[in-house]
C-alpha positions as CSV (number, residue, x, y, z in Angstrom):
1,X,-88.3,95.8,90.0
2,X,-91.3,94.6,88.0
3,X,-92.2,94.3,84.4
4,X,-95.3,94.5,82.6
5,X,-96.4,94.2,79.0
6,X,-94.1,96.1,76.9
7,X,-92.5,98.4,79.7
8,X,-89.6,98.1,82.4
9,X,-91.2,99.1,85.3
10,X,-88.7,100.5,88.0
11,X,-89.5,101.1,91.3
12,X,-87.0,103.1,93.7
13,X,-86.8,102.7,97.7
14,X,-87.4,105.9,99.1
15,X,-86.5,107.3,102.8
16,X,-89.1,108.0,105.4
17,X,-89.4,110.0,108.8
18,X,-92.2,110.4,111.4
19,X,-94.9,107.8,110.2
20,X,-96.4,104.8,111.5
21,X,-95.0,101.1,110.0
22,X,-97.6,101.0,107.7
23,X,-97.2,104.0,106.6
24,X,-93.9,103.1,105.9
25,X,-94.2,100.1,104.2
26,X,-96.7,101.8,101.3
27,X,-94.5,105.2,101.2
28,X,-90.7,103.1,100.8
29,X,-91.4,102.3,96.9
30,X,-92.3,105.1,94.4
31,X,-92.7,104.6,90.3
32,X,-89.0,106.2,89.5
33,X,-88.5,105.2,85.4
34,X,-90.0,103.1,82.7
35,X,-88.4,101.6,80.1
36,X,-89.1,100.6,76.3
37,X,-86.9,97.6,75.2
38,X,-87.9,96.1,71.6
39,X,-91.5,96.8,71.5
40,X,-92.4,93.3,72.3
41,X,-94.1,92.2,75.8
42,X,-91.3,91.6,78.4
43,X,-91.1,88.3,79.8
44,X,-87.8,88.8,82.6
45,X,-85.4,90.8,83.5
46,X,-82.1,90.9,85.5
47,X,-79.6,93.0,86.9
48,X,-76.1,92.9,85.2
49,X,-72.6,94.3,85.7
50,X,-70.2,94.6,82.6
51,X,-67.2,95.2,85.2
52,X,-67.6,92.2,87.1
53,X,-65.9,93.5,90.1
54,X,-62.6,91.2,91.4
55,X,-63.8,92.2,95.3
56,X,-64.9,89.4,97.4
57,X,-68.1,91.3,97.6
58,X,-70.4,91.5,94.8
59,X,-71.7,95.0,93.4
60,X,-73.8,95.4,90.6
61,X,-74.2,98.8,90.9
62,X,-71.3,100.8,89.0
63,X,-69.4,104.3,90.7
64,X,-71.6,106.7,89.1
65,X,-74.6,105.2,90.2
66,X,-76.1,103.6,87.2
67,X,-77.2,100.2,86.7
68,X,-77.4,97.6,83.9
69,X,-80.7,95.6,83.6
70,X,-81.2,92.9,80.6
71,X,-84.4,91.8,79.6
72,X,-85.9,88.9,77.6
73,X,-88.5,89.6,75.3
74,X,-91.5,87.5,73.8
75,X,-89.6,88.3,70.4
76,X,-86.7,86.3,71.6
77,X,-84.8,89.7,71.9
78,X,-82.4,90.8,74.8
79,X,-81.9,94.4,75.3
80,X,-79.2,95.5,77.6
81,X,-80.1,98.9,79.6
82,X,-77.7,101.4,82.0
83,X,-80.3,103.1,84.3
84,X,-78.8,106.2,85.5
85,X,-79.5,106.5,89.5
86,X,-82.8,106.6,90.7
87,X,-81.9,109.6,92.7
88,X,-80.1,111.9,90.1
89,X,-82.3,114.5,89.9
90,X,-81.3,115.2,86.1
91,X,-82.3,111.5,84.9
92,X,-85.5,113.0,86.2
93,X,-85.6,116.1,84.3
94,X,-85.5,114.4,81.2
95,X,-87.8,112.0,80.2
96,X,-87.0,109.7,77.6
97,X,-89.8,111.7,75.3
98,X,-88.0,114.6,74.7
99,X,-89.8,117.6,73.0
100,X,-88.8,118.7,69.1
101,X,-86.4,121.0,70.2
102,X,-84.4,118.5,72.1
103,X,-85.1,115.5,70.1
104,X,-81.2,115.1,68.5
105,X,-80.1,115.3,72.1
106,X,-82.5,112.6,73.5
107,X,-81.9,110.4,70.7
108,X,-78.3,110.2,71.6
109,X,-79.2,109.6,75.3
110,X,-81.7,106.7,74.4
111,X,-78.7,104.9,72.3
112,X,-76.5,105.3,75.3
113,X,-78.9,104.2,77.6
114,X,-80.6,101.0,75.6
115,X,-78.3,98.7,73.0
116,X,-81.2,95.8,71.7
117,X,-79.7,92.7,70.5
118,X,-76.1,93.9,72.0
119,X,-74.8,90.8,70.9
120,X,-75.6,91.1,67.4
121,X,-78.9,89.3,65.0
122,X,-77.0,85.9,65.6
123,X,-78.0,85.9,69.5
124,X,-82.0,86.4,68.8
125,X,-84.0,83.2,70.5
126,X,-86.2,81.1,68.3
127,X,-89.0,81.5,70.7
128,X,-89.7,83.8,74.0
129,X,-86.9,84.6,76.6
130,X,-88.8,83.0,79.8
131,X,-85.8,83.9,82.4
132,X,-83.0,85.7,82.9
133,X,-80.1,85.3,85.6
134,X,-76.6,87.0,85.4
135,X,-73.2,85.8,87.2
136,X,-72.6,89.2,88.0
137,X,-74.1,89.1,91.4
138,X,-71.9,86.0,92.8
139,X,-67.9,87.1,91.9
140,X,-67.1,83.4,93.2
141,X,-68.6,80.8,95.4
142,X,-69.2,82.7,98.3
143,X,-66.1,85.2,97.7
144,X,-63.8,82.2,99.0
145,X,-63.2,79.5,96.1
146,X,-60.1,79.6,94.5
147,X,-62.3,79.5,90.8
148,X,-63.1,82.3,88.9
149,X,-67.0,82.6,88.3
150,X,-67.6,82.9,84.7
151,X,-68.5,86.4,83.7
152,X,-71.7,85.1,81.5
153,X,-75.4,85.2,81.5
154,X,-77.9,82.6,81.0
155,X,-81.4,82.7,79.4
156,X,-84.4,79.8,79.8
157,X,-86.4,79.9,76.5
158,X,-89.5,78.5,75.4
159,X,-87.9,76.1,73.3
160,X,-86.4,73.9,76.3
161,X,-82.8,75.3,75.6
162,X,-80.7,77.3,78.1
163,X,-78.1,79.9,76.7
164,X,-75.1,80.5,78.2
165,X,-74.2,84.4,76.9
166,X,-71.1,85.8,77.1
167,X,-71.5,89.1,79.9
168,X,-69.4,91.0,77.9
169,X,-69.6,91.0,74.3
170,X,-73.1,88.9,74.9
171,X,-72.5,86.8,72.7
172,X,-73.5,83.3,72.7
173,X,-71.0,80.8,74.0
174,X,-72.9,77.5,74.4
175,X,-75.9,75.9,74.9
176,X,-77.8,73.2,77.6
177,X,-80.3,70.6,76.7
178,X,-82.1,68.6,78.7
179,X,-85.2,70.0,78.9
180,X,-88.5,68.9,76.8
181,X,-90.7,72.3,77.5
182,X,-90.4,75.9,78.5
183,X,-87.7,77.0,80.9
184,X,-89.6,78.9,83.0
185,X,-87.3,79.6,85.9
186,X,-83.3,80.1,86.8
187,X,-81.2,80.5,89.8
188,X,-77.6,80.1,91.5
189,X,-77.3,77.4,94.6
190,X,-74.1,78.7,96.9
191,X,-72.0,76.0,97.6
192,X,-71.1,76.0,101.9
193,X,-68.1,78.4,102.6
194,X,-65.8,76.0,103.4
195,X,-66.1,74.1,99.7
196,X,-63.7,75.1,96.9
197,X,-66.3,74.7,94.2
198,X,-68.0,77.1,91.8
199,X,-72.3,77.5,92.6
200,X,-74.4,75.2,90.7
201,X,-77.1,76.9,88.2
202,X,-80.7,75.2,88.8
203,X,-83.3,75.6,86.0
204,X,-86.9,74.8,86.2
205,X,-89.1,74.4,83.0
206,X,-92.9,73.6,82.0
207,X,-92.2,70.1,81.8
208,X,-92.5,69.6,85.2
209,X,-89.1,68.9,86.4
210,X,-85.5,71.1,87.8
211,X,-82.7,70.9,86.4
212,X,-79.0,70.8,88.4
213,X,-75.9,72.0,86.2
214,X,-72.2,72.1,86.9
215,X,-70.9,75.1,85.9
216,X,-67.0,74.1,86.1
217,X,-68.1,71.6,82.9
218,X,-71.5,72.6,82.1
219,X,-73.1,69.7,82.4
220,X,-76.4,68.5,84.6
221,X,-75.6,66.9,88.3
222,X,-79.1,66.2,88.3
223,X,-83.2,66.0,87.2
224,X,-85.6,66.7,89.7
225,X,-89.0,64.7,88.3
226,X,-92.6,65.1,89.7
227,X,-93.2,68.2,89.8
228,X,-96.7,69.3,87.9
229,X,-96.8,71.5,84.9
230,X,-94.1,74.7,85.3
231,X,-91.4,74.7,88.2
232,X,-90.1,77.7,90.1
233,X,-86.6,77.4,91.4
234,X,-84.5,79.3,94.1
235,X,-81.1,79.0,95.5
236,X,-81.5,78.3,99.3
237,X,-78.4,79.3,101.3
238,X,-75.9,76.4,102.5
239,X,-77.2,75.2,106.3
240,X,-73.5,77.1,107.5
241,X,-74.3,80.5,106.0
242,X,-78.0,80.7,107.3
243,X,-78.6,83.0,109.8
């Protein structure tokens, strides 16, 4: 998935026979759907599940197929999408620019398929949405902790502040300071198998340092300093789940 400007770029794996490796590698991706969120340059996106499955094994893909992306926008906007499935051959048919004839029909599939601001004018950002992460894709720490992961989302802005949403009625529920610049970057750290504990969010900003944040009590473990100008986190897997 990769955005650009103003659109949601989707890009769909597609299955091969009979060619070479390289081949392969430049047939597996074709353009599949692009998407129109608020109008305003697209600065992240995420994929999201409103279900937030109780199985051990995370999905964030729903029965029928479709999937949920959110996006921040440079307008401070989220926009919550359900992408029908890359290989239903009538999401295909029908473009989003429907013709005259068809255009009450396509304007009720649009307001099925895209809700802006789905958590009401109250939840627009003061500044840029510069990342995106959703809960949905961990249902606990490692599918073995006794604690319920909190069905939320959380957005960096350019205004220092993370946002905890709620990843239902997205709503805001709270808010983490800490940082003086930009958050530029977000991710989930895994806690090892064998530790009844909930993952740790990491956030990395413009003001050169990562930030480490209980989620149980949402408050930070720990400031990583020295970093130079914006940091770019990830989640490494615990040293017992690496393969």
């Amino acid at each position: 998935l990769f955005h650009i400007f103003k659109t949601i770029v989707i890009i769909t794996t597609m299955s091969h026979t009979n060619t070479t490796k390289v081949d392969a590698l430049l047939e597996e991706y074709a353009l599949s759907n692009q998407l129109l969120s608020d109008g305003e340059p697209v600065r992240c996106v995420a994929v999201h599940s409103s279900s937030f499955s109780s199985s051990s094994i995370p999905s964030t893909t729903a029965a029928d197929g479709s999937v949920e992306l959110l996006s921040g926008s440079q307008g401070g906007i989220i926009s919550h999408f359900i992408v029908s499935s890359p290989h239903d051959d009538s999401s295909q048919k029908k473009p989003a620019a429907a013709t005259a004839s068809s255009a009450a029909t396509s304007s009720e599939a649009l307001a099925a398929a895209l809700n802006i601001q789905p958590g009401g004018p109250a939840t627009r950002h003061p500044h840029q949405i510069t990342a995106i992460l959703s809960s949905s894709s961990i249902t606990s720490a490692n599918g073995k902790s006794s604690l319920a992961m909190p069905k939320v989302y959380i957005t960096g802005c350019k205004d220092g502040i993370i946002r905890v949403m709620d990843g239902l009625t997205h709503e805001l529920q709270r808010t983490l300071e800490g940082h003086s610049n930009a958050v530029t970057s977000l991710a989930w750290i895994l806690p090892p198998s064998n530790a009844d504990q909930l993952p740790w969010l990491v956030s990395g900003s413009w003001d050169g340092t990562a930030r480490i944040w209980d989620i149980s009590t949402w408050t930070c473990l720990a400031t990583l300093p020295g970093h130079e100008n914006t940091v770019s986190v990830a989640g490494v897997p615990p040293k017992d789940e690496k393969k």
